[in-house]
C-alpha angles and dihedrals in degrees: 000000000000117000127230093205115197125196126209105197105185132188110232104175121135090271085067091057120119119003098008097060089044106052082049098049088051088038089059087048083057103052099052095045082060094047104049081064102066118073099217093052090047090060103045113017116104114174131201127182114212108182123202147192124127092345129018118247120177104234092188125006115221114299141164119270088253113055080039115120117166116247127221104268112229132217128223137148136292131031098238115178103177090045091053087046096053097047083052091046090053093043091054097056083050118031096033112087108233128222113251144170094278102033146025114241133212123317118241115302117233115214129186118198122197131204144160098189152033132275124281106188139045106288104149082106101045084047096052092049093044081059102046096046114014114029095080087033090068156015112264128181126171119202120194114211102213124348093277089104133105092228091178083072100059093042085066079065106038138354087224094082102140128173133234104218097200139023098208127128097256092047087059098044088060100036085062084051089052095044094048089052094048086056098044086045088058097041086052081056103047096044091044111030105018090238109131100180107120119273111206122201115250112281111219112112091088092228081098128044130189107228116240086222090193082063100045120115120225110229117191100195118043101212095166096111138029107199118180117198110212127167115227112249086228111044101021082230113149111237129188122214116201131209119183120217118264130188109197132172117267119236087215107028138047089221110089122253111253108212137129126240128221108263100167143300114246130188121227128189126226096289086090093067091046094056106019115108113265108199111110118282123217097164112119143181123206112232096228080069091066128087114198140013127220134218108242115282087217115049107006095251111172091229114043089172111059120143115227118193097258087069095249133109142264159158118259127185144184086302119118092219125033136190128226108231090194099057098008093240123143122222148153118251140212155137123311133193120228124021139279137229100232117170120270118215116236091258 
């Protein structure tokens, strides 16, 4: 039997954290309860999930829709294109069945990646090798999820970039619709008519949009976001806390204000670390520029931003003493005037 493997390759930097990762884990569950519906899907659809962020980690390797359950989704640091390529790249030549002399292999795997971000690292290599061995070799289409994201960089990869207008829970409700029929539509080609190019559903509900690549604008820094990765005093859990990016009109100025803006604090387990990028990190964020402060997601404390002086965060209480569960050090906290430069991760 020859597979139709589909490939979910799925951005899992800090920006992804809270509502985003999770619309997309129940979105997967979706897909494959649909799926498992439909006879021609059944036979040929196998589904792997490769999550990225500063480095690239298989969640789940090709298998058949009925033996599929959707795996928690971790987060970790970085947004590292080239690294995410080159681990696709490596799966296919693996993982993919050939055609040979004696038998026909698997037919072109479709993968969707999904981002909500830039790169952070160097992928102009991995770029150039995907091109030269693998584009034509496979059905690739990039989603970005918001309109945080450089297009202009996926469309030097494939010319099927769409957008995700908004991130609410009802557009990806039906973006998963939409994604589930795409795939049913291309199982129903290859078992009929042998054509395995992908076939995407019909785009016309405006919650998706098809990027006009020859438009799109190349961006170098993605400033969309500020995360912060901080560990809870009481239960030495990482937690990351989020800011989206605001423009708002000066008092004093024509020019617009730059600041972010709390979305949420959200803990991570140890995953991050695992598949976070490891190369040093100079990039800051001065804390005037933030509006808004959580409690810690872990263990309730009043303050979730709080500076020790090692230059990392935590979360203080009502204590009179805390420990830094970063450097060990005990201190006594309070309030400062002014603001302070504390390291951003790449997001």
């Amino acid at each position: 039997m020859r597979r139709l493997p589909v490939y979910f390759l799925i951005d899992v930097s800090e920006s992804m954290v809270g509502e985003p990762v999770e619309q997309v884990q129940d979105g997967m569950a979706a897909i494959v309860k649909e799926l498992r519906t439909d006879p021609y899907a059944l036979e040929t659809v196998y589904i792997s999930i490769i999550a990225f962020a500063g480095k690239a980690r298989k969640i789940t390797p090709l298998t058949e829709l009925f033996n599929f359950y959707p795996p928690r989704i971790p987060i970790g640091g970085g947004t590292s294109l080239g690294n995410a390529l080159e681990f696709m790249m490596n799966d296919i030549d693996t993982s993919v069945q050939k055609t040979t002399l004696e038998k026909k292999g698997d037919w072109k795997p479709v993968i969707f990646l999904f981002t909500d971000g830039n790169p952070t690292d160097e992928y102009e290599k991995a770029v150039d090798r995907w091109n030269r061995k693998y584009r034509r070799a496979t059905n690739l289409v990039v989603i970005s999820l918001g309109d945080n994201t450089d297009v202009s960089i996926f469309g030097k990869i494939t010319e099927n970039v769409l957008r995700l207008n908004h991130t609410d829970a009802e557009s990806f409700k039906k973006f998963f619709k939409w994604i589930t029929a795409s795939i049913k539509t291309s199982s129903v080609s290859v078992n009929e008519t042998n054509n395995d190019e992908i076939h995407l559903a019909p785009i016309n509900n405006g919650y998706l949009s098809k990027i006009d690549l020859e438009k799109a604008v190349h961006t170098k820094v993605d400033e969309n976001f500020a995360v912060v990765l901080a560990k809870c005093q009481t239960t030495k859990r990482p937690y990351l806390i989020k800011y989206r990016k605001r423009l708002t009109p000066s008092y004093f100025t024509e020019m617009n204000v730059l600041d972010y803006k709390l979305v949420g604090a959200y803990p991570v387990d140890n995953t991050y670390f695992e598949i976070s990028d490891d190369r040093p990190n100079n990039s800051t964020v001065n804390t005037s520029s933030l509006e808004g402060f959580p409690t810690c997601p872990c263990c309730g404390n009043q303050y979730g931003f709080s500076r020790c002086a090692c230059g990392n965060i935590l979360c203080t209480g009502e204590e009179d003493v805390a420990r830094c569960p970063w450097c060990n050090t005990e201190a006594r906290f309070g309030f400062a005037e002014g603001g302070a430069n504390i390291t951003r991760t790449r997001g």
